[in-house]
N, C-alpha and C positions, 0 to 999 in steps of 0.2 A: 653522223647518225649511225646506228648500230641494231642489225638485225637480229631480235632475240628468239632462239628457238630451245622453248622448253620442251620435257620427255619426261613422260612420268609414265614407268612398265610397274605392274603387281601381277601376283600369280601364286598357284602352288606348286609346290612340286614332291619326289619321293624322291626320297635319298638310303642307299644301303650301308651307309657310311656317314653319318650326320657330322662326325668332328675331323675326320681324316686321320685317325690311327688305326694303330692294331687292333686294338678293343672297342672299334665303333659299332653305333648300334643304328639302326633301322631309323626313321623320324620324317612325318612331314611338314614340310617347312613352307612359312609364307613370305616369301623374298617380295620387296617393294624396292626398285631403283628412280632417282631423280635425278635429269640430267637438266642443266641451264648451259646454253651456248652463244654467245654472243658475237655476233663477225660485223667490223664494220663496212660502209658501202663509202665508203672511199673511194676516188676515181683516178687514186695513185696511193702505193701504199696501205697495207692492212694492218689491222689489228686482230686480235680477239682473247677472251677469256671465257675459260670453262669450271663450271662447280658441278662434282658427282658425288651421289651417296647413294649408297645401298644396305639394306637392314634386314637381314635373315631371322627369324623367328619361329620357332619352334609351333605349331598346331599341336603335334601330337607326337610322343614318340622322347625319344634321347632329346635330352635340352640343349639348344644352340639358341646362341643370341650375337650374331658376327656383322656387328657394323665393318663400316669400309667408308670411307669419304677422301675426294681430293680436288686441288683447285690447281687450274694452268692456264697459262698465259704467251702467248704467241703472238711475232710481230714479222714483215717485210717491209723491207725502206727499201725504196727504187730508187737509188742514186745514179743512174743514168738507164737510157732506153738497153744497154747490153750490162748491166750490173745491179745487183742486189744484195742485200745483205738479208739475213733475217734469223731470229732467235725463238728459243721458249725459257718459260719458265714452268716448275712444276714442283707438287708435292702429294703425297700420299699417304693415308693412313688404313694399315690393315692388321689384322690380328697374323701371327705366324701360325700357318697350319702345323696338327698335332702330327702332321708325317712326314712334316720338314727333316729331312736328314740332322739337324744340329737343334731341334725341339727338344725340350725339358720333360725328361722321361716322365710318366705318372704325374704333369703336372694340375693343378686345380685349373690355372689359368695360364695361358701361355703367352707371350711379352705384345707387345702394340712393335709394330715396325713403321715405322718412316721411313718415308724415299723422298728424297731431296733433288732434282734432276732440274740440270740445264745445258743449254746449248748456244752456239752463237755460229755463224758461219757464211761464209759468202761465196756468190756467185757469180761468172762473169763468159759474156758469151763475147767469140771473134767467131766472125762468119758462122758455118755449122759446127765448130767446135763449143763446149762447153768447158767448165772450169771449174769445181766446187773444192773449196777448204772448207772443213764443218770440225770443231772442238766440242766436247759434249764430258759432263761433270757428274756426277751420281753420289749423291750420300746415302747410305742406310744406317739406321740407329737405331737401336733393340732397344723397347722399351726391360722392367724388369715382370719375372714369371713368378708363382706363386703355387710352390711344392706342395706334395699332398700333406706335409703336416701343415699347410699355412706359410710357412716360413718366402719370404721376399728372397728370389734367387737372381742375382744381379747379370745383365746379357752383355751389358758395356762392353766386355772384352771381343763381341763379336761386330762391332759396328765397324763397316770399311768405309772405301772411298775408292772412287774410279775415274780415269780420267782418259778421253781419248781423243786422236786427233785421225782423221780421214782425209785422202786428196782424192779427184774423181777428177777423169775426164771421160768425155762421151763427144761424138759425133753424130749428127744429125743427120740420118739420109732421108729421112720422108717427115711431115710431122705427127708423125706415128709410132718411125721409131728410131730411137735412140740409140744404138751398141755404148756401152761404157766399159771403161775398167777403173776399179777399186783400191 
């Protein structure tokens, strides 16, 4: 079975800066977020998955209309009482702000970004010692923008890719606190 906790925030707000560049103008906005959370109640091993979206809307003022939405997934597998493994998965979709250092000067619309993110990693306790190896993956991909005459300006050449791998060990003196190094 699986504990769902939804979240729904709305509200106004002022902003002095409605698009995030140089030439923004004043605007206030009605932001609505929804979050869905799901954790299971498993009595070894967890799961869970998450869906968020959020929706900016322009009331009055400079026009913005900046969705956002993203879906993740995360697990732990207890393979023994001193070992665990555990992962996510994730994705994201958001507009590139217009005062992103590598934004499309003057443009109409600025490109849809994707984040691709995951991770895998494991954990493994002796005595008060700990142990973590954690590898963890990132894509971003630029959707395309659209220059002030209209014209479709292609971001493709900015889309990367990250990859990293972390060891941790930490000591346990109280179970409070931990000292580690990185």
């Amino acid at each position: 079975s699986f504990t769902l906790r939804p979240t729904l925030n709305t509200g106004i707000r002022w902003t002095s800066n409605s698009d995030s560049s140089a030439n923004g103008r004043p605007a206030i906005l009605s932001e609505t977020s929804l979050r869905l959370r799901a954790d299971s109640n498993w009595s070894r091993h967890k799961l869970g998955f998450e869906a968020t979206g959020t929706w900016q809307k322009s009331v009055s003022g400079a026009e913005t209309n900046d969705p956002e939405a993203g879906l993740a997934a995360d697990f732990e597998l207890d393979l023994s009482e001193a070992t665990k493994v555990n992962g996510a998965l994730g994705w994201n979709l958001s507009k590139e702000s217009a005062s992103a250092p590598a934004a499309v000067t003057g443009a109409l619309t600025q490109p849809d970004l994707h984040r691709l993110t995951g991770s895998l990693g494991i954990f493994h306790e002796i005595g008060p010692i700990g142990l973590r190896l954690r590898t963890i993956l990132e894509r971003s991909a630029y959707g395309d923008a659209t220059d002030a005459l209209g014209a479709t300006v292609s971001q493709e050449d900015r889309n990367n890719n990250f990859a990293g791998l972390t060891l941790r060990a930490g000591y346990e003196i109280s179970p409070a606190i931990t000292p580690f190094v990185e």
